[in-house]
Every structure is written in C-alpha cells, then in structure tokens.
N, C-alpha and C positions, 0 to 999 in steps of 0.2 A: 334693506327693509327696516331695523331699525332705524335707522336716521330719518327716512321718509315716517314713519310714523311718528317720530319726534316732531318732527314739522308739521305734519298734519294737525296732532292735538293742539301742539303751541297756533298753531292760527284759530283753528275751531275755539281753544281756549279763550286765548287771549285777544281775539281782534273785537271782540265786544266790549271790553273794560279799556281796551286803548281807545277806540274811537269818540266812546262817552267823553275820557278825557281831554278827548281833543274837541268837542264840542256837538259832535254827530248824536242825531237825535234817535237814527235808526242804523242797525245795518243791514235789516232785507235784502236790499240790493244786491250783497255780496251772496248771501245762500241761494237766492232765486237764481243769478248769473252763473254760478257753479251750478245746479243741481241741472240746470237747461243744457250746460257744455258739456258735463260732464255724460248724460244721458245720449246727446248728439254724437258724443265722438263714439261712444260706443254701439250706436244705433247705425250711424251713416259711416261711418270710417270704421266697423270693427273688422273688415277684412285688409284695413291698409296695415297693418304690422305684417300680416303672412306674407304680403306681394314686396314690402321695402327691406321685411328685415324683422326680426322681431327687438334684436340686438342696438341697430339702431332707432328703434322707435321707442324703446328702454330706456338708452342713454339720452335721446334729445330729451324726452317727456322728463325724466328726472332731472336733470340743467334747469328743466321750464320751474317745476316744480320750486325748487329751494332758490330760482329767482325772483319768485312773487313772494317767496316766504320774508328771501334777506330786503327785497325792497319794501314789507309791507308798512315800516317804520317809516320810510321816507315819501312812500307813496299814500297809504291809506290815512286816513281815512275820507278821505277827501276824491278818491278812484276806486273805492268799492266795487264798479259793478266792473272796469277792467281787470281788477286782481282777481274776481272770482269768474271771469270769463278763462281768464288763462290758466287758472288754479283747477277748475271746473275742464279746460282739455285736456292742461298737464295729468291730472289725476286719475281722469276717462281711458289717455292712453297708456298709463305706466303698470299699474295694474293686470291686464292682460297680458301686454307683451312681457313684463314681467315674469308673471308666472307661466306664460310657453317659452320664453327663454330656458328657466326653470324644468319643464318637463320635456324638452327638447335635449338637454343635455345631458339630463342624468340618465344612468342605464336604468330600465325601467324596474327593477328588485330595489332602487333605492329614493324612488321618486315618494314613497309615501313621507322619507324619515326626510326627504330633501323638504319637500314640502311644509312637515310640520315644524323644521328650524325655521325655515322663511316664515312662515305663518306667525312662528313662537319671537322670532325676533322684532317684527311688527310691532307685537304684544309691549314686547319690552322698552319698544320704542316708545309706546304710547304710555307704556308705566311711566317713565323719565321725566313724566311732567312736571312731577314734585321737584327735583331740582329747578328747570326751567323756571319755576315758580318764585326760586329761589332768587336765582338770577334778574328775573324781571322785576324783584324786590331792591336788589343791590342795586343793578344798571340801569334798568328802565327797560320799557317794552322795544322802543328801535334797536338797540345792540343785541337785546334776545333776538330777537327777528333776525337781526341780518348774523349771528354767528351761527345760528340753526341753519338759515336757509345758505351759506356759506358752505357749510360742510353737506349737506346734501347735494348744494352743483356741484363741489367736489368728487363726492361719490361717483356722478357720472363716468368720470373719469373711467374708475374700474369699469365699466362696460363698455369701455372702447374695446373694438376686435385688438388681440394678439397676434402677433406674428408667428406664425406656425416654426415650431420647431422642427433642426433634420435630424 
C-alpha cells in the first residue's frame, strides 16, 4: 500500500512538470484515459476479482501498475493517453481486489485495525513525496519513475499465493 501510493503521487505529481519538459503542451489525455479506465474496470469488470481470484487480480493490477510508473520516463510524454489507459485499469482493479484480499483474510475482530494500517500505509506512501522530490532533483524525473515503479512490480511479488504449509 505504501509503495502503490508512492507511485501514485510521484505520477500525479510529477508527470506534469516532466512532460512540459519535454515539450507537451498538455497532459489531458492522460487524466481523461485514466479516469474512463479506471471507472470501466470498476463498472464492467467489478465482479471479475471474485470469479478469478482476488489475489491474483491484486498481484497482476499491481505489476501493471509500477510498470507504467517505471516506464513513464521512457514512454511519456509523448503516449499519454496509453499510460493512463493502463494506469487508469491497473489502478481500477488493484484497489478493490486489494482490499477483499484484505477482509477476506483477516479474522473479522481484526479487520478494522487491518484496514486502517493498509489505509495508514497508503497515507504514508503518499507522504514520501517529499523525498521523491528529492530525488527527481538529483536524478531527474526517468530514474524517479522507473525506481518507484520498479519497486512496486516488485511488490507484486508478495501477493503471489504461498505454498501451504503441513
């Protein structure tokens, strides 16, 4: 949750002041492309997490996610309305299946305190910007990008199913 909302801000932040840099006069394209995907998947696909998994529609959507992040350096600004189509599903299905992952697993006497860590870690994610900031002072906006969205596909990872133990 943190890392996803690290990425989140750093794109919301920052893909305005990179794009200018690069010469783009607008970026509409990209919040229009999201805010349509992102509506979609949750409109026409919100019952696809319960029928494939919630777990893995967790993990794929989160991969998606910190893949449009790490490529936004190399891709945007120049494919705006693809990053925020796929930023706009990633985001649509991670979310939900997240949090029924979330209340699916915890015993229910612990779902509120489960909840407000995930909630609170978010938070925190999205505090982090002030470093990133940092960062994208030092390095520039594409190596922010792709270390952020880097460690987010990473994350996925932890949501692959475990091997049951005997």
């Amino acid at each position: 949750f943190a890392l996803s909302g690290l990425a989140f801000s750093l794109l919301f932040t920052f893909l305005g002041p990179f794009a200018l840099s690069q010469g783009v006069k607008a970026i509409r394209s990209f919040f229009v492309a999201y805010t349509i995907a992102a509506l979609a998947v949750r409109v026409v696909g919100g019952r696809l997490a319960d029928r494939l998994g919630h777990r893995l529609i967790a993990a794929t959507a989160l991969f998606l996610y910190g893949c449009v992040v790490a490529s936004t350096g190399l891709l945007a600004p120049h494919h705006l309305v693809v990053l925020g189509l796929v930023f706009g599903i990633a985001h649509g299905a991670l979310y939900p299946a997240l949090m029924a992952l979330l209340i699916n697993l915890a015993p229910s006497a612990r779902r509120p305190r489960i909840l407000g860590l995930a909630n609170g870690a978010m938070s925190i994610g999205i505090s982090s910007l002030f470093p990133a900031g940092l960062m994208v002072a030092r390095a520039g906006y594409p190596p922010t990008f792709a270390v952020a969205g880097g460690l987010v596909a990473l994350a996925s990872l932890l949501l692959r199913k475990r091997p049951r133990r005997r």
